[in-house]
C-alpha positions as CSV (number, residue, x, y, z in Angstrom):
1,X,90.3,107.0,72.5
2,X,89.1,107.2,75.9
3,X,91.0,106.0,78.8
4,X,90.3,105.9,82.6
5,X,93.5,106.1,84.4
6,X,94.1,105.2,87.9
7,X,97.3,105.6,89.4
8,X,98.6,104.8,92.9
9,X,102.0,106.0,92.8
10,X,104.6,106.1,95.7
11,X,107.8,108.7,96.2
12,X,109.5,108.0,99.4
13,X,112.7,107.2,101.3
14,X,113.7,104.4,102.6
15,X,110.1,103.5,102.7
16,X,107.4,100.9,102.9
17,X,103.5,102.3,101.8
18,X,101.0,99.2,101.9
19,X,97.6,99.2,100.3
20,X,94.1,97.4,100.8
21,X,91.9,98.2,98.1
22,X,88.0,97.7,98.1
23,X,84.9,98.9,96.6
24,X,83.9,103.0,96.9
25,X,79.9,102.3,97.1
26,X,79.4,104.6,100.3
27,X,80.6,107.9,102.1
28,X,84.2,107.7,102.8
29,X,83.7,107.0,106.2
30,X,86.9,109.7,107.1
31,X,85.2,112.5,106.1
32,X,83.6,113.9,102.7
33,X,85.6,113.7,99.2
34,X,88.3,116.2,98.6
35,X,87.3,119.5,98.0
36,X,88.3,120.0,94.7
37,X,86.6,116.8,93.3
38,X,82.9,117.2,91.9
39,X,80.6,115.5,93.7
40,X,77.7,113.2,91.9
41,X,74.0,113.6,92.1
42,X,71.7,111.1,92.9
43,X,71.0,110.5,89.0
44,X,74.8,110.0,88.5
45,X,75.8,107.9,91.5
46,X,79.7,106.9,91.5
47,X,80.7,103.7,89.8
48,X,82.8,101.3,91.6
49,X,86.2,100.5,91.4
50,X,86.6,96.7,92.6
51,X,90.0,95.5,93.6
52,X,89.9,92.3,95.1
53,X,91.4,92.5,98.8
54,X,91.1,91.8,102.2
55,X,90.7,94.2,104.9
56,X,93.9,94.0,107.3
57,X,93.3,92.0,110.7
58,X,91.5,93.7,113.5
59,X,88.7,95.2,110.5
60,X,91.1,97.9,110.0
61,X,92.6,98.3,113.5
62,X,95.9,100.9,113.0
63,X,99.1,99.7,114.1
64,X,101.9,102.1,114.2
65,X,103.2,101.1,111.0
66,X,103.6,97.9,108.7
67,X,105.9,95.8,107.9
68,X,108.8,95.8,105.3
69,X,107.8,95.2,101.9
70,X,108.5,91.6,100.4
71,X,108.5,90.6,96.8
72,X,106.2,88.1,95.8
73,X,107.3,85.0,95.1
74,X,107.3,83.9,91.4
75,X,106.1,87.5,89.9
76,X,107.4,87.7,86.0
77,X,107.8,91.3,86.6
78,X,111.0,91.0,89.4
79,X,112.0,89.3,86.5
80,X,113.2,92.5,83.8
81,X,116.3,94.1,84.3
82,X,116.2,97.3,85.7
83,X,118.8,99.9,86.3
84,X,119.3,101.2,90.3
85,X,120.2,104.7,88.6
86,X,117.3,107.7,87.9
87,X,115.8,107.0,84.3
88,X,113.2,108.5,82.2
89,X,110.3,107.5,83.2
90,X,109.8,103.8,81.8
91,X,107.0,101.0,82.6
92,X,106.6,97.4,82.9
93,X,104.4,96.2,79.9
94,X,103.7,93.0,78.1
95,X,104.0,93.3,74.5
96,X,101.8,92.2,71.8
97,X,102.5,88.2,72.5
98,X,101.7,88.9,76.4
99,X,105.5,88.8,77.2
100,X,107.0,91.7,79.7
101,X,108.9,94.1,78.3
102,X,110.7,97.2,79.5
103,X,109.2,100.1,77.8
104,X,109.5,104.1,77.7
105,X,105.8,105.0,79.4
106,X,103.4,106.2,76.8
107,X,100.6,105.4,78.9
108,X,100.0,101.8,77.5
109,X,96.7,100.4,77.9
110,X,97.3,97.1,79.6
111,X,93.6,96.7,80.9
112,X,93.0,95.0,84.3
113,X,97.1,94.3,85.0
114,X,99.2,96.6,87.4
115,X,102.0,98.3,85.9
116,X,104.9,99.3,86.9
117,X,106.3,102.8,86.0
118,X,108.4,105.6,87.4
119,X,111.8,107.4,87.0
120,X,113.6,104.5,89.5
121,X,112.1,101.0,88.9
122,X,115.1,99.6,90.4
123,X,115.1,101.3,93.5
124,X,111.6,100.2,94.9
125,X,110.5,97.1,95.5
126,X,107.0,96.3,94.3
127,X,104.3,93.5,95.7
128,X,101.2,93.1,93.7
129,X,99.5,89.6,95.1
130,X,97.5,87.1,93.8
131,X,95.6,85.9,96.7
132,X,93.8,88.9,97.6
133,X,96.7,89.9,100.3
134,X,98.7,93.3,101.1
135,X,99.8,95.5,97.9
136,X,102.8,97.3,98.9
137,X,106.0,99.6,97.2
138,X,109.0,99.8,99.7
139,X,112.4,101.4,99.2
140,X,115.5,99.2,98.0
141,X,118.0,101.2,99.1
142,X,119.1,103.7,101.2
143,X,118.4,107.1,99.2
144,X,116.2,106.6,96.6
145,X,116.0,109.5,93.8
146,X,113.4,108.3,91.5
147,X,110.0,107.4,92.3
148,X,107.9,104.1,91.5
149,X,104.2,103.7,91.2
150,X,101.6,100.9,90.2
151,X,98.7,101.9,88.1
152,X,96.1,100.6,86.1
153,X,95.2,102.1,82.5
154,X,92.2,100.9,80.9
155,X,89.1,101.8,78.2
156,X,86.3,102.9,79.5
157,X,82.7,101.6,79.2
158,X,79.4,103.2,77.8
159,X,77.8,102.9,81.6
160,X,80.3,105.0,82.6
161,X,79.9,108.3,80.8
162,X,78.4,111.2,81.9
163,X,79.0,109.6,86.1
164,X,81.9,110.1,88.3
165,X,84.0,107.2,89.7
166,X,85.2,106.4,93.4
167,X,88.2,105.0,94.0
168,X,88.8,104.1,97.7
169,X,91.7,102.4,99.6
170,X,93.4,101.5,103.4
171,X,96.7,102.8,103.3
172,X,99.4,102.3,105.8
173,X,103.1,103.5,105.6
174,X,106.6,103.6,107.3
175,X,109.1,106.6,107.0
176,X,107.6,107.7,103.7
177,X,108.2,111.5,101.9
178,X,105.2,111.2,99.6
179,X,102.4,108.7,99.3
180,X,100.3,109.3,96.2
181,X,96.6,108.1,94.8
182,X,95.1,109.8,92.2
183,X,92.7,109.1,88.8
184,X,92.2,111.0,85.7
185,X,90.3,110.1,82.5
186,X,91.4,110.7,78.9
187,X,94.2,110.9,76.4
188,X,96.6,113.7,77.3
189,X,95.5,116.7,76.1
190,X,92.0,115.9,77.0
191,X,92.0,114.5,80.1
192,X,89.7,115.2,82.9
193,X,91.5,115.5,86.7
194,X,89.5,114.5,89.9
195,X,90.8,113.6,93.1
196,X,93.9,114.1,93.9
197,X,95.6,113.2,97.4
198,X,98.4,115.6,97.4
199,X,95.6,118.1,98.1
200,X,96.1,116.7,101.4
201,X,99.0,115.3,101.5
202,X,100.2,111.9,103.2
203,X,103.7,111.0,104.0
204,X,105.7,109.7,107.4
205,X,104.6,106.9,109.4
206,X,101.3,106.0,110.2
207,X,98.4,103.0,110.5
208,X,95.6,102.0,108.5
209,X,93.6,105.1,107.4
210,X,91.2,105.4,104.2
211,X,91.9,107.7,101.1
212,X,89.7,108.4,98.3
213,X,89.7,110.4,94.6
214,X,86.8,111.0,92.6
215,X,87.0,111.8,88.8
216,X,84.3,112.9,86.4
217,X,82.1,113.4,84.4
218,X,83.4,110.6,82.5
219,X,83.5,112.0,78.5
């Protein structure tokens, strides 16, 4: 089976990394894609991936750092019981009837919902919103020693073999180790790399800038 996966993961201290997410249908305007990622011809032009968002206020003006992360109100997934103590690495899931279960992570397909997963799902708090706000992963206590990430996992489509795909996102974060995006197509094994952040890493505290990963060709 074929699988695109995009992660966004997060590995930090007492931490706060906040994410705006839109389409990737131009030049990054920071600067070219990361060396190490191929780059597309104009036959094979890179597919979007559309997050709905908003930009932040000022059209991406950078302020010095944002704020704390916040839970959303009402989301099913503050709802499983997680252990504050290093783990395996596990994921958020819903089963088979759509319910949320806590799950070793085998890189299960969930299609257009953000997962969870990480080695310390209870020491990260997690905000995925519903109105098109702020995505954000902060620390929830002092010394965290696993990491968290939300990702999506989901089957590719026909138009999107033999092309590369461009993922781009604002990112803003607050006394942060590591801040990670990357994407990789493919069941393990077989999977295809592409743009990968830590090839320039981002950590500490810092405003609104853009990142981008590019993956392909698309098997």
């Amino acid at each position: 089976m074929v699988r695109f996966r995009h992660v966004c993961a997060v590995l930090c201290f007492p931490a706060i990394a906040a994410f705006a997410h839109q389409s990737a249908d131009r030049q990054p305007s920071g600067g070219p894609p990361p060396a190490a990622a191929p780059q597309a011809d104009t036959a094979t032009q890179p597919l979007d991936i559309v997050v709905v968002g908003r930009r932040p206020a000022g059209n991406g003006a950078s302020p010095k750092a944002p704020p704390r992360c916040v839970k959303r109100s009402g989301d099913p997934a503050d709802l499983i019981r997680v252990t504050t103590a290093r783990t395996s690495q596990r994921v958020i899931v819903p089963d088979r009837n759509g319910i949320l279960r806590l799950r070793e992570d085998r890189e299960q397909i969930s299609g257009p919902d953000w997962q969870r997963a990480g080695t310390g799902l209870g020491q990260y708090v997690f905000r995925v919103p519903e109105d098109g706000g702020l995505m954000c992963i902060g620390a929830a206590k002092r010394k965290p020693d696993g990491w968290g990430q939300l990702r999506r996992i989901v089957k590719t489509t026909k138009d999107m073999r033999g092309r590369y795909v461009h993922f781009s996102t604002l990112v803003a974060a607050r006394d942060t180790k590591l801040i990670r995006f990357w994407a990789a197509i493919g069941a393990s094994g077989a999977r295809v790399t592409g743009g990968d952040t830590n090839q320039a890493p981002l950590g500490g505290t810092f405003g609104w800038r853009q990142a981008d990963v590019i993956v392909g060709p698309v098997p």
